[in-house]
Backbone bond lengths (Angstrom), bond angles and torsions (degrees), N, CA, C in turn:
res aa  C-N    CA-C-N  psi(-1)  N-CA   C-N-CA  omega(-1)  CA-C   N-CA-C  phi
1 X - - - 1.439 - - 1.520 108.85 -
2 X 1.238 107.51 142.63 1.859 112.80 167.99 0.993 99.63 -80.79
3 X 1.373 95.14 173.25 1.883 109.88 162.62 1.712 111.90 -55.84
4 X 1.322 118.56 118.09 1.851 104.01 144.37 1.467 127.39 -14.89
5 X 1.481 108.35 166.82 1.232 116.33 168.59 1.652 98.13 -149.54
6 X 1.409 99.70 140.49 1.230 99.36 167.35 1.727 121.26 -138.61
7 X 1.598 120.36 149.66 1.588 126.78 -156.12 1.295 75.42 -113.00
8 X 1.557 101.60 147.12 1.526 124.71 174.56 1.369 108.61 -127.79
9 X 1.411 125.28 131.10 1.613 127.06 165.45 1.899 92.07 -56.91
10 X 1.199 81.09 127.48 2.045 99.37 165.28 1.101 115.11 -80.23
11 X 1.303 119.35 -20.92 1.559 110.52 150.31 1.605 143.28 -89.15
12 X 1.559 97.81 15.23 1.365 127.63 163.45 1.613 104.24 -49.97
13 X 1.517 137.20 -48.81 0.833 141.59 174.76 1.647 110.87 100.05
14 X 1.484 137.22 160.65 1.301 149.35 -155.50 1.563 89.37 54.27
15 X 1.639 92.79 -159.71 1.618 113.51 175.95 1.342 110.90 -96.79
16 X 1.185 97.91 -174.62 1.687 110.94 -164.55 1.050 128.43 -63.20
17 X 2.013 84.15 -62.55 1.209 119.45 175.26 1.686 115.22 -64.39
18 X 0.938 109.07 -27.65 1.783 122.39 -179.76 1.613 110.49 -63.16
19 X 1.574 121.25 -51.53 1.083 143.87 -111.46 2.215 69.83 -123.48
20 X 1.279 117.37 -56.50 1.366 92.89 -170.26 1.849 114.16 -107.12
21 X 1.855 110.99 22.53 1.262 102.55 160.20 1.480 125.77 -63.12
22 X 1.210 139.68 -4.06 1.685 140.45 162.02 1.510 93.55 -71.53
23 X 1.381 133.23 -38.22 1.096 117.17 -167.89 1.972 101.97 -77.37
24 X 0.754 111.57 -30.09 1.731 111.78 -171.26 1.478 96.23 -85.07
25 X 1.185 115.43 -27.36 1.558 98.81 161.91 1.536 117.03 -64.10
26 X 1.316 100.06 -55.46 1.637 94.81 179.37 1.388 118.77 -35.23
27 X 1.558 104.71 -64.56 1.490 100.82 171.39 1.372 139.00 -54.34
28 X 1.511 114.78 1.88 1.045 112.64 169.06 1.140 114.58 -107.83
29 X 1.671 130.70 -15.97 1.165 144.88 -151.37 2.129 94.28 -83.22
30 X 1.719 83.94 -56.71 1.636 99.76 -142.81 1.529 97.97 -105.48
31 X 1.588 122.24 -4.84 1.683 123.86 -167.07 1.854 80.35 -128.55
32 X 1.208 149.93 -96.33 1.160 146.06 -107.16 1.922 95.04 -69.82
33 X 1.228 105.33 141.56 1.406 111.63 -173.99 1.519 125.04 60.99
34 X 1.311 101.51 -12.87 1.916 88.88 176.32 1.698 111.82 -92.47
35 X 1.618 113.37 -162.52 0.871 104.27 -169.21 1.319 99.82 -126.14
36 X 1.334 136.32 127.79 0.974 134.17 -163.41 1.406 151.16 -77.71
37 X 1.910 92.82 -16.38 1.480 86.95 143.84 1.111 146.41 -69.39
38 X 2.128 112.68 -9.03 1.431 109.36 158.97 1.052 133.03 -84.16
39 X 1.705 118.63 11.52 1.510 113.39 164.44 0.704 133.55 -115.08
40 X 1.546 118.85 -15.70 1.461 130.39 164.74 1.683 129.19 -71.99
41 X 1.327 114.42 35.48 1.186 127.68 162.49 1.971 118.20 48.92
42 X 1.528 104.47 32.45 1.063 98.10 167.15 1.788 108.12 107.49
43 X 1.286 86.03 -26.95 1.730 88.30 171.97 1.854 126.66 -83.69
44 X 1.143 132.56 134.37 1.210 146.09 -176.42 1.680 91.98 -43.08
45 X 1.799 125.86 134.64 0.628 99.82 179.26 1.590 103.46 -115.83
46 X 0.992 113.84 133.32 1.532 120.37 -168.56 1.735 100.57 -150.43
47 X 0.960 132.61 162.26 1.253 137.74 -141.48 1.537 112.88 -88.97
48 X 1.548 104.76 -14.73 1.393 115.00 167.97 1.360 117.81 -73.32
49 X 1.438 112.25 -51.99 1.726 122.10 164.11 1.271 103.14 -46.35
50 X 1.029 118.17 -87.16 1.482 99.35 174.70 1.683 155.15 -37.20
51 X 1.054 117.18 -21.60 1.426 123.97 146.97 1.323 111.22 -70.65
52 X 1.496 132.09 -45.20 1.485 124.95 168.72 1.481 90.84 -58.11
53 X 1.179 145.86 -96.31 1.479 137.96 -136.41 1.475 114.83 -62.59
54 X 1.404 132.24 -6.06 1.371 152.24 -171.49 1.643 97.88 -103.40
55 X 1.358 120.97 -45.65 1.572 124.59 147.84 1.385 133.47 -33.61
56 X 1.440 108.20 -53.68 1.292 137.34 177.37 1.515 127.48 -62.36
57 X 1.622 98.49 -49.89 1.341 103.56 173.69 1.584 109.05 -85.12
58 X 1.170 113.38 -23.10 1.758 102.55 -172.16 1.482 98.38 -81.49
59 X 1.318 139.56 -9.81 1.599 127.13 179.74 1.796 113.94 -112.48
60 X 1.609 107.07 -11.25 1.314 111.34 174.90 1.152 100.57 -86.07
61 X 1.611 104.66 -95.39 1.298 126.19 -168.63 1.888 116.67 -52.64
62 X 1.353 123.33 -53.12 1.316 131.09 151.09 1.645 125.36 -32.86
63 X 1.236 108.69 -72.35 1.603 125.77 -177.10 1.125 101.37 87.44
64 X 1.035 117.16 31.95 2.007 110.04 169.09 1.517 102.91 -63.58
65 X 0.941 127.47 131.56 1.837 140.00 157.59 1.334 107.94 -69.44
66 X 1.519 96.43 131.16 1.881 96.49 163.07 1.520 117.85 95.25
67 X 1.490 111.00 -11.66 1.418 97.14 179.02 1.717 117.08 -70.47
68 X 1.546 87.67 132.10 1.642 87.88 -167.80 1.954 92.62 -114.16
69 X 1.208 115.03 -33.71 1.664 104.16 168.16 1.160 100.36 -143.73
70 X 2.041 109.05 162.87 1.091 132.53 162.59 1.508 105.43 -122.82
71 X 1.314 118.04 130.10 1.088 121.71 136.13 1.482 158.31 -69.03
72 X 1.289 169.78 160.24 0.588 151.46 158.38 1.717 121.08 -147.39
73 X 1.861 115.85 94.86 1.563 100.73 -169.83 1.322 123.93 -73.18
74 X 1.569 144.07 123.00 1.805 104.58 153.96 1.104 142.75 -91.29
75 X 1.935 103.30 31.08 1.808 105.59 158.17 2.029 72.44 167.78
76 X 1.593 81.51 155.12 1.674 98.90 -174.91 1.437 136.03 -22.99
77 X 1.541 90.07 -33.60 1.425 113.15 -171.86 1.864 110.90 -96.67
78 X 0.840 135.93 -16.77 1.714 156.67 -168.98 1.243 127.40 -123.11
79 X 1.414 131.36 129.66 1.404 122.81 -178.45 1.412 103.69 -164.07
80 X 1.336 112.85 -168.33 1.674 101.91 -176.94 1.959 83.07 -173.20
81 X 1.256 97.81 124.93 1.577 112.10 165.43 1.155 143.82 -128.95
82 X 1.292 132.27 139.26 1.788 144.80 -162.83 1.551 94.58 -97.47
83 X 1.284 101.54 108.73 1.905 102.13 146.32 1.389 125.74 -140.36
84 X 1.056 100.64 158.87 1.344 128.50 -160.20 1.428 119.48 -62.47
85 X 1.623 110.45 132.59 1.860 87.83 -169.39 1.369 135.07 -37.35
86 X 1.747 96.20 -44.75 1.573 90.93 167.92 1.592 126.72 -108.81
87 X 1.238 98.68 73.28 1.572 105.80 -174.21 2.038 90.82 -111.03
88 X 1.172 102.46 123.43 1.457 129.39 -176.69 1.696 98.33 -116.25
89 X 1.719 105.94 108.89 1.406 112.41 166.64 1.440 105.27 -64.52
């Protein structure tokens, strides 16, 4: 897996980068080196679960404002993404 990506409403307010460092912690905290069917709570982990559950935790448990997508690639060419009801490309 690559790194995530994540889209922020700009009217979320602060910066970007400010606004989703809890989230890059997470990913380093609770994703870097483990294995992922033990953290993803039971769900298959395939790259769709994961942008939903990388969704999930950054607006529940986190409280980041504004996330309108996650990405998630598993190689240059492939990816799978969560957005938000009102996320307008």
């Amino acid at each position: 897996m690559m790194s995530p990506s994540f889209e922020v409403d700009p009217g979320a307010g602060g910066g970007v980068a400010e606004l989703l460092r809890p989230a890059e912690a997470l990913v380093r905290r609770r994703l870097d080196q483990q294995l992922l069917n033990d953290v993803l709570d039971g769900l298959n982990p395939t790259a769709e679960h994961l942008a939903w559950w990388l969704a999930e935790q950054c607006t529940a448990e986190l409280e980041i404002p504004g996330i309108l997508r996650v990405v998630v690639a598993e190689t240059p060419n492939t990816l799978a993404e969560w957005r938000a009801p009102e996320y307008r490309p």
